[in-house]
N, C-alpha and C positions, 0 to 999 in steps of 0.2 A: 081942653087942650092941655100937654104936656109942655112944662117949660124945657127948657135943653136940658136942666140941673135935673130936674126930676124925670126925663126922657133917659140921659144918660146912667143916671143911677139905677132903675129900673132893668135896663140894658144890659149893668153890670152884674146885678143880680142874677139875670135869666142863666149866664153861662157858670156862676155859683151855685147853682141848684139843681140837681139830677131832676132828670125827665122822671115821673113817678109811673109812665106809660112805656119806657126803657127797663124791660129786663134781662137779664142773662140770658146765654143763650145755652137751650137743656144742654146736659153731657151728652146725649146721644147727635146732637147734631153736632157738637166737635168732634165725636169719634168718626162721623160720617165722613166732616171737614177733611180732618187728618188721614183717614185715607183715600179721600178722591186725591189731596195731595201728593201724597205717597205712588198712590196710580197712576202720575200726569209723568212722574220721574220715573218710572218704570215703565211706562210706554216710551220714553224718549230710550231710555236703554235697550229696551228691546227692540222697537224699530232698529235702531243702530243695527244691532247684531244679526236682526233678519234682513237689513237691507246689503250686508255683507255677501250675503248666501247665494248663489247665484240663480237666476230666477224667480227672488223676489223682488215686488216693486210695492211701490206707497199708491194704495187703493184712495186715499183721501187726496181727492182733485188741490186743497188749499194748501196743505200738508205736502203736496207733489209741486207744488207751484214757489213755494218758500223754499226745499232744498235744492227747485233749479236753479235760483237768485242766488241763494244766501250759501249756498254750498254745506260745508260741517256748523254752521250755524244756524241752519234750519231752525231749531227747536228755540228760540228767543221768541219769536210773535207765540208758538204754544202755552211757552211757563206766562207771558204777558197774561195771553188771554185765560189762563186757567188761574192766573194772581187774580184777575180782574171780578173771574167765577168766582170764586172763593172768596172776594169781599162782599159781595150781593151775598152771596150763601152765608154769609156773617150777618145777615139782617132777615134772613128768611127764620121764621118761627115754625115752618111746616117739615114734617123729617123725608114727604114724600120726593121732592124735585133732587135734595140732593142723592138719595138712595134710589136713584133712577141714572143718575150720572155717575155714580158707583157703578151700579149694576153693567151701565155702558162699559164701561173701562176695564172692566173685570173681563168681559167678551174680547175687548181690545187687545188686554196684555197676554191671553191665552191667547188668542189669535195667533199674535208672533212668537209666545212660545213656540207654538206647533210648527211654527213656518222655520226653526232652529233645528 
């Protein structure tokens, strides 16, 4: 058994010493990062400017549910949850899930191009 003195010392060390099982995360899955980021802000843009247009509407049931509430603030629960994505995707070591959530949003923000 661990006395406290030697519990607590111990204890202090652990958060002194880098995880040697922590490493960086490759550059391609920050450039992944940084553009799904980039895509979450330009889907909130462009929605805007296609939901101007008369005859578009917001096809995403939750997305449609948040700007009947929230009104021009809609897009606060989106950046939440795409802040949220993007901290998981800050611990994922694999380049496929977030280049799949690219790939999505990439169809998204042309989407409402087209709908301009």
């Amino acid at each position: 058994m661990l006395s406290e003195k030697s519990w607590n010392s111990a204890h202090e060390r652990s958060y002194l010493v880098a995880d040697p099982t922590r490493r960086p995360l490759p550059p391609l899955n920050w450039a992944l990062l940084t553009v799904f980021i980039a895509l979450q802000v330009a889907d909130v843009v462009t929605t805007n400017y296609a939901l101007a247009v008369p005859g578009n509407w917001e096809v995403n049931p939750l997305m449609e549910f948040a700007q009947t509430h929230l009104g021009s603030s809609w897009w606060i629960p989106k950046i939440v949850a795409a802040g949220l994505a993007a901290a998981v995707v800050s611990h994922i070591r694999r380049q496929w899930p977030v280049a799949c959530a690219v790939s999505y949003y990439v169809l998204i923000v042309s989407s409402n191009l087209t709908c301009l």
